[in-house]
C-alpha positions as CSV (number, residue, x, y, z in Angstrom):
1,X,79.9,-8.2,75.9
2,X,80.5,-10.7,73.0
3,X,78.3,-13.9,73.1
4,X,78.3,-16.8,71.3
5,X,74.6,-18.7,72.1
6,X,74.8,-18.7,75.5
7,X,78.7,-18.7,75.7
8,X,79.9,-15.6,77.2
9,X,83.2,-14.7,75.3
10,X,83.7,-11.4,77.5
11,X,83.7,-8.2,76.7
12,X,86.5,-8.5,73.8
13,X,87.8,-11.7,73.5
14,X,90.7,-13.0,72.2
15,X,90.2,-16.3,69.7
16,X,92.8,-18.3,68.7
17,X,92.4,-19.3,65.1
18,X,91.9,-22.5,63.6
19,X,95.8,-23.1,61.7
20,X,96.2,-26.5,59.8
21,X,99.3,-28.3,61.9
22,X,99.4,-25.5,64.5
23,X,96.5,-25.0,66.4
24,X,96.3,-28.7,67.5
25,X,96.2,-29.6,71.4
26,X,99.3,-29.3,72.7
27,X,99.1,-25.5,71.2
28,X,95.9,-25.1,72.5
29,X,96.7,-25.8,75.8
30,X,99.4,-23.2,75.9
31,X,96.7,-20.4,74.1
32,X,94.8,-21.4,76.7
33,X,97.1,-20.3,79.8
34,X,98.1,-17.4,78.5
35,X,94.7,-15.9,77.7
36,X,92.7,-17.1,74.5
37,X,89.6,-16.8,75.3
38,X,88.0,-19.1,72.8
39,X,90.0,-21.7,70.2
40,X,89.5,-23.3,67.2
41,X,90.7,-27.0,66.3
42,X,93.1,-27.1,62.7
43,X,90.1,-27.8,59.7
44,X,89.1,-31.4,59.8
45,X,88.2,-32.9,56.1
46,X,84.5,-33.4,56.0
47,X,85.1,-36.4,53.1
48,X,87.9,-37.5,56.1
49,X,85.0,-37.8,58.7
50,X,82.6,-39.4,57.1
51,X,85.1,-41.8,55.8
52,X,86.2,-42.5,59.6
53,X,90.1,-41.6,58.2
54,X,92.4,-41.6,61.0
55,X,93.7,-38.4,60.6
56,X,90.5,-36.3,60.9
57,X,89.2,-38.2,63.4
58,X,92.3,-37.4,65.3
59,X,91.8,-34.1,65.3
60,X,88.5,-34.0,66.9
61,X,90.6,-34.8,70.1
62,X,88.9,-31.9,72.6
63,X,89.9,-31.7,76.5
64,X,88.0,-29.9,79.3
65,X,89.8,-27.3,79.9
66,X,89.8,-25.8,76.9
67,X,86.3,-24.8,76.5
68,X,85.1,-22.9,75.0
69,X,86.0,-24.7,72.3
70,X,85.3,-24.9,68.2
71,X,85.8,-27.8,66.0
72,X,86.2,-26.3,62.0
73,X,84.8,-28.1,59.1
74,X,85.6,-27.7,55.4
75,X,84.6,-29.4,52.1
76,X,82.8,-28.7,48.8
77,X,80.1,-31.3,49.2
78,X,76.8,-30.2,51.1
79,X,75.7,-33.6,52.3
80,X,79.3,-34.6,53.6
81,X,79.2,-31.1,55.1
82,X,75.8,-31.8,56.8
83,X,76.9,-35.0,57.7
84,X,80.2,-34.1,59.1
85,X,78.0,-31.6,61.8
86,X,76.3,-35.2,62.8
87,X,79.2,-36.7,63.6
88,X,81.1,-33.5,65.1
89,X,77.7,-33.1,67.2
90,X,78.1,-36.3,69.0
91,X,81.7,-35.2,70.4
92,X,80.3,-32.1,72.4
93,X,82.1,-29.2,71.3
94,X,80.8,-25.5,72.3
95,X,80.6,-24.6,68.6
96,X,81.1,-25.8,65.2
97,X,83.0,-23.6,62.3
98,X,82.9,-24.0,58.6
99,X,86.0,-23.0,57.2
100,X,85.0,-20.9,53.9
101,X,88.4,-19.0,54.3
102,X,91.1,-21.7,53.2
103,X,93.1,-20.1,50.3
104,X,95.8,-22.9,49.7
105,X,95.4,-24.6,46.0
106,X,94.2,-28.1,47.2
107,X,91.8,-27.0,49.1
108,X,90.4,-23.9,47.2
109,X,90.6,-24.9,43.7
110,X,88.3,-28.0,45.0
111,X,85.7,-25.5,46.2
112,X,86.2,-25.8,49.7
113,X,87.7,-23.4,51.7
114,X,88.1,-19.8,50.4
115,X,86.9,-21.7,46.8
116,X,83.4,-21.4,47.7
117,X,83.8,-17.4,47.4
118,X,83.6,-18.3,44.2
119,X,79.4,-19.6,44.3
120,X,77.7,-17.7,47.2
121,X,74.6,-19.2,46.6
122,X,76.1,-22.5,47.3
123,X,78.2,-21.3,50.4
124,X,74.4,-20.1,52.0
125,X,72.7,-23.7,51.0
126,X,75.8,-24.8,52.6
127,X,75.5,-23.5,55.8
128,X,71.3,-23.7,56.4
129,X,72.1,-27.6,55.5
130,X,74.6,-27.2,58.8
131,X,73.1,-25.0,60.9
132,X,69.6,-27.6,60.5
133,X,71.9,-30.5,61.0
134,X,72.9,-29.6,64.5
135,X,71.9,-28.6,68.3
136,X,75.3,-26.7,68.8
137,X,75.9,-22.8,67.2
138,X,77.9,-22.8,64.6
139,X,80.2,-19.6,63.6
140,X,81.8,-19.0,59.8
141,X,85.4,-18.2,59.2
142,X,85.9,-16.5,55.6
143,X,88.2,-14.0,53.8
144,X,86.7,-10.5,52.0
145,X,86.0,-12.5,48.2
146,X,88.0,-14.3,46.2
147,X,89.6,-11.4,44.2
148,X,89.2,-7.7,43.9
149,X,86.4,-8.0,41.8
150,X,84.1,-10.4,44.5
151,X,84.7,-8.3,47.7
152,X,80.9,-9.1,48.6
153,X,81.6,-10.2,52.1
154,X,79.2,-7.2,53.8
155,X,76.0,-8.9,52.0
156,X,77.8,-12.3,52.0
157,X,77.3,-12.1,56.0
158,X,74.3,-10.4,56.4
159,X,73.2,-13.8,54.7
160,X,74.7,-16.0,56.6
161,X,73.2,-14.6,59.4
162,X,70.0,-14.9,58.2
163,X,70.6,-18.5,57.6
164,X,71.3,-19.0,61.1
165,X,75.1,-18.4,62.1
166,X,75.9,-17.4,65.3
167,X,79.4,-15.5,65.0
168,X,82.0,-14.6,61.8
169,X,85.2,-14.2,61.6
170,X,86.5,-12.3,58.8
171,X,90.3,-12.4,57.7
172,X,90.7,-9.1,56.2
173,X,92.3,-10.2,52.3
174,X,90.8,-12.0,49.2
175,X,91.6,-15.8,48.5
176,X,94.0,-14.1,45.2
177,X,96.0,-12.6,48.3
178,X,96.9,-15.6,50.6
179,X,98.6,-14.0,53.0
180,X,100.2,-11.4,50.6
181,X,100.1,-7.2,50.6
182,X,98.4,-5.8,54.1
183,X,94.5,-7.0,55.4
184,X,92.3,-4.5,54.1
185,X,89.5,-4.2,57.8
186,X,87.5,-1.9,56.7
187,X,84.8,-4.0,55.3
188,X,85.0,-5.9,58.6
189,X,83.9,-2.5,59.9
190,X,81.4,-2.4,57.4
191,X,80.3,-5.7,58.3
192,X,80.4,-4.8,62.0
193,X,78.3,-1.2,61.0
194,X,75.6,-3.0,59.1
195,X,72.5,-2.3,61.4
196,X,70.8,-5.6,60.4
197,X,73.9,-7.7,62.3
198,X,73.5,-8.8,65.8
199,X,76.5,-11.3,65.9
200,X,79.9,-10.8,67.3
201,X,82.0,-10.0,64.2
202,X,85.1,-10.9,64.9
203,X,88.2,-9.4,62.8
204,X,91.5,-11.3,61.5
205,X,94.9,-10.5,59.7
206,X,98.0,-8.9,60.6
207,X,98.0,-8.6,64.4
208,X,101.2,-9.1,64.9
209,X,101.4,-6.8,68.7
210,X,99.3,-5.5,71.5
211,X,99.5,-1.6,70.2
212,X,97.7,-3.1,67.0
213,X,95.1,-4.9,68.6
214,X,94.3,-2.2,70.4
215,X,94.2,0.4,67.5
216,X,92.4,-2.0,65.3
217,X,89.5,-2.6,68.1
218,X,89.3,1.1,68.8
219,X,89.6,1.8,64.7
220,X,87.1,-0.8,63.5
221,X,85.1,-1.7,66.0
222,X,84.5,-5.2,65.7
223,X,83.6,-7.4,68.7
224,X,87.0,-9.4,69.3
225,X,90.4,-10.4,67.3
226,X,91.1,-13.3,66.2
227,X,94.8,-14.0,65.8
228,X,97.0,-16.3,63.7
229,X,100.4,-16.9,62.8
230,X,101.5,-13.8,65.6
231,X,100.5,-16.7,68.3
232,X,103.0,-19.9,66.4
233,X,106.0,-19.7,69.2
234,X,104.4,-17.4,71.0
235,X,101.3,-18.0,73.0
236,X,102.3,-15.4,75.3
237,X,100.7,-12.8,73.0
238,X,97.2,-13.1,73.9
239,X,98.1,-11.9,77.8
240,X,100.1,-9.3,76.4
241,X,97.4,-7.6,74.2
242,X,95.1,-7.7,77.2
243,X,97.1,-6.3,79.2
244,X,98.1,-3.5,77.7
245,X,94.7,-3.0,76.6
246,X,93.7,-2.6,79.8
247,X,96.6,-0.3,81.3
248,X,98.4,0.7,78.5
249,X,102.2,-0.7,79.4
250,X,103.7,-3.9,78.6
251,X,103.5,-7.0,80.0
252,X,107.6,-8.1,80.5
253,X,108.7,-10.6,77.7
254,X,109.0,-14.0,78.5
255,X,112.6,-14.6,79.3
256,X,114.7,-16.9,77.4
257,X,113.9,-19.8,80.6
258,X,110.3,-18.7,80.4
259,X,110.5,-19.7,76.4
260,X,112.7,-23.2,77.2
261,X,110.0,-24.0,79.7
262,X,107.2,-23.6,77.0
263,X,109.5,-25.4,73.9
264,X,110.2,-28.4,76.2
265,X,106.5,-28.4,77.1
266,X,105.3,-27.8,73.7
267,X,107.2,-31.1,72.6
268,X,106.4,-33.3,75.4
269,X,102.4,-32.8,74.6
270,X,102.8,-32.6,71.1
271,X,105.1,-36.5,71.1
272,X,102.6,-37.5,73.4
273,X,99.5,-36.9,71.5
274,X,101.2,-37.8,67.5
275,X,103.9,-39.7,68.1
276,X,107.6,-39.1,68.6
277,X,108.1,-38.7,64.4
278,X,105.4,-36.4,63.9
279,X,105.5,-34.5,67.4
280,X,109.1,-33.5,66.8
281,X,108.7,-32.8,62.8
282,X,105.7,-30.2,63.9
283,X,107.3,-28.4,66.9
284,X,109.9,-27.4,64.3
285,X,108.3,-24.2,62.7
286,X,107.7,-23.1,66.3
287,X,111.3,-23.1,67.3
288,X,112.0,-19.8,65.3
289,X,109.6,-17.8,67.3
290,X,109.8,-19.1,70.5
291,X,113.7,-17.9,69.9
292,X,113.0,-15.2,67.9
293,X,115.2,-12.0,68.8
294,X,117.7,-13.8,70.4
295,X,121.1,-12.8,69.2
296,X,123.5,-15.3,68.0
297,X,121.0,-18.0,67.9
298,X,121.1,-19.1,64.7
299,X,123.1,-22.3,64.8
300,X,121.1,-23.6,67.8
301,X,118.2,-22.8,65.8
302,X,119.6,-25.2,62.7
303,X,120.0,-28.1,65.6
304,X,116.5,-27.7,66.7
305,X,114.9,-28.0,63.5
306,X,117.4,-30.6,61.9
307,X,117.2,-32.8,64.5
308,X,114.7,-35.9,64.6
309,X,116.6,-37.1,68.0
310,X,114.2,-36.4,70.9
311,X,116.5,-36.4,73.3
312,X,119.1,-34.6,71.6
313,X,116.2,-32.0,71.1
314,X,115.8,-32.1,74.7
315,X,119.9,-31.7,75.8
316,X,119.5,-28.6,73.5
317,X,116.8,-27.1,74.8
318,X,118.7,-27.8,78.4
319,X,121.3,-26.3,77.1
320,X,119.7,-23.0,76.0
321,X,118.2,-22.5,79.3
322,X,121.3,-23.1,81.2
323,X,123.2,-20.6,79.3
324,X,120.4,-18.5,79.2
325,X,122.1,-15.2,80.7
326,X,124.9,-15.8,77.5
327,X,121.8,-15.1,75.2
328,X,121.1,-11.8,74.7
329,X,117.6,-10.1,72.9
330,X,118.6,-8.4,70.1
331,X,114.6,-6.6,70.0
């Protein structure tokens, strides 16, 4: 049974994790319905918070029904850090997670983010100066090092435990590999094996199906998945790893109505809560999953994502469903 605090995940839960434009709530809501068991907001700039700028604050934007809920922090500045966990504190989030994981140049090359890899003895001051500053648990997300030569994360964790984190989630590559070359779990394992941990030690990278899921769970033992890009398009895949964990046969795939319904939702939260512009211009690297392995569908796809019409977005999507039985998997 994996536990956050007092926040009972199950007994292996399924996190969505924290993307930057992705995992925002219209997303979240449809994690939610289709089985993530807990979800993390996209990282909100700590020098953003504590500067009250419009589009951090934003994104502290948390609804009822998606608890248990995480808001994620990052920055290179302790005090804005410490700060930041004030002002998240005060919006009543289940957790609060510090992004030391990031591996994109603006962000890492600052020493926020993955960059931090690079000074451990600042990432620990770091997180005691958080974990002082606030009531709520807070969790870590981080990768393995920041190159081959830094793999530390095994005593890297332990540390951070003793500091006072309450989870970690590890994505299974260095900051030199972005998302490059396959996720390397077995120092999640090692992580997971260390008898002085008593957190839930969550693993990430690559789980891209249910088979997967369950191999890696059964392989390397850690307490629950956390899962990334496999979920953009495709929420369904949190339902389908639990249930064929559970029996060992497929769920059905959505159908091609079941994946109109979604897109057409999808948008109509996502203009609702940024604005037509924006809402349509970050629904657009969804449409290729929600579509994906549908023969034929290429020049539907090009009107989707070319499109800043919302209603011409919307005819299209009618259109797809009505001719659903025309559109054949290709999988």
């Amino acid at each position: 049974m994996a536990k956050i605090r007092d926040i009972d995940l199950g007994d292996f839960p399924l996190l969505l994790a924290p993307m930057e434009d992705v995992s925002d709530p219209p997303f979240r809501a449809l994690c939610k319905e289709h089985g993530a068991d807990l979800m993390y907001t996209e990282f909100i700039s700590s020098e953003g918070l504590i500067r009250d700028a419009a589009k951090s604050v934003q994104k502290l934007d948390i609804y009822e029904y998606e608890r248990p809920i995480g808001i994620q922090i990052f920055g290179y500045d302790i005090e804005s850090m410490r700060r930041s966990a004030e002002i998240i504190e005060k919006t009543n989030p289940d957790i609060i997670d510090i992004n030391y994981g990031c591996p994109v140049k603006k962000v890492a090359c600052k020493g926020a983010g993955a960059g931090i890899l690079q000074d451990i003895p600042k990432m620990i001051s770091m997180t005691r100066e958080i974990v002082n500053a606030t009531k709520l648990p807070v969790t870590v997300k981080t990768r393995l090092g920041w190159d081959d030569n830094s793999k530390h994360v095994v005593e890297v964790a332990e540390r951070l435990q003793d500091v006072g984190i309450e989870a970690i989630s590890v994505h299974g590559r260095t900051r030199k590999q972005m998302y490059k070359g396959e996720a390397d779990w077995s120092l999640i394992a090692d992580i997971k094996n260390n008898a002085r941990m008593n957190i839930p030690v969550f693993g990430n990278g690559d789980i891209d199906s249910p088979e997967k899921a369950v191999e890696y769970k059964n392989k390397y033992g850690v307490d629950g998945i956390m899962i990334g890009r496999a979920s953009i398009g495709y929420p369904w895949i949190f339902n389908e790893i639990k249930h064929f964990a559970k029996t060992g046969e497929h769920l059905a795939q959505p159908t091609v109505e079941d994946r109109v319904d979604a897109a057409i939702r999808h948008l109509e939260m996502s203009v609702k809560w940024k604005g037509e512009t924006l809402g349509i211009a970050e629904m657009k690297r969804h449409y290729t999953n929600y579509f994906k392995g549908i023969s034929h569908f290429k020049e539907h796809r090009m009107q989707l994502v070319t499109s800043f019409d919302l209603q011409e977005i919307r005819d299209k999507l009618d259109w797809i469903k009505e001719n659903a039985r025309e559109l054949k998997f290709v999988m």
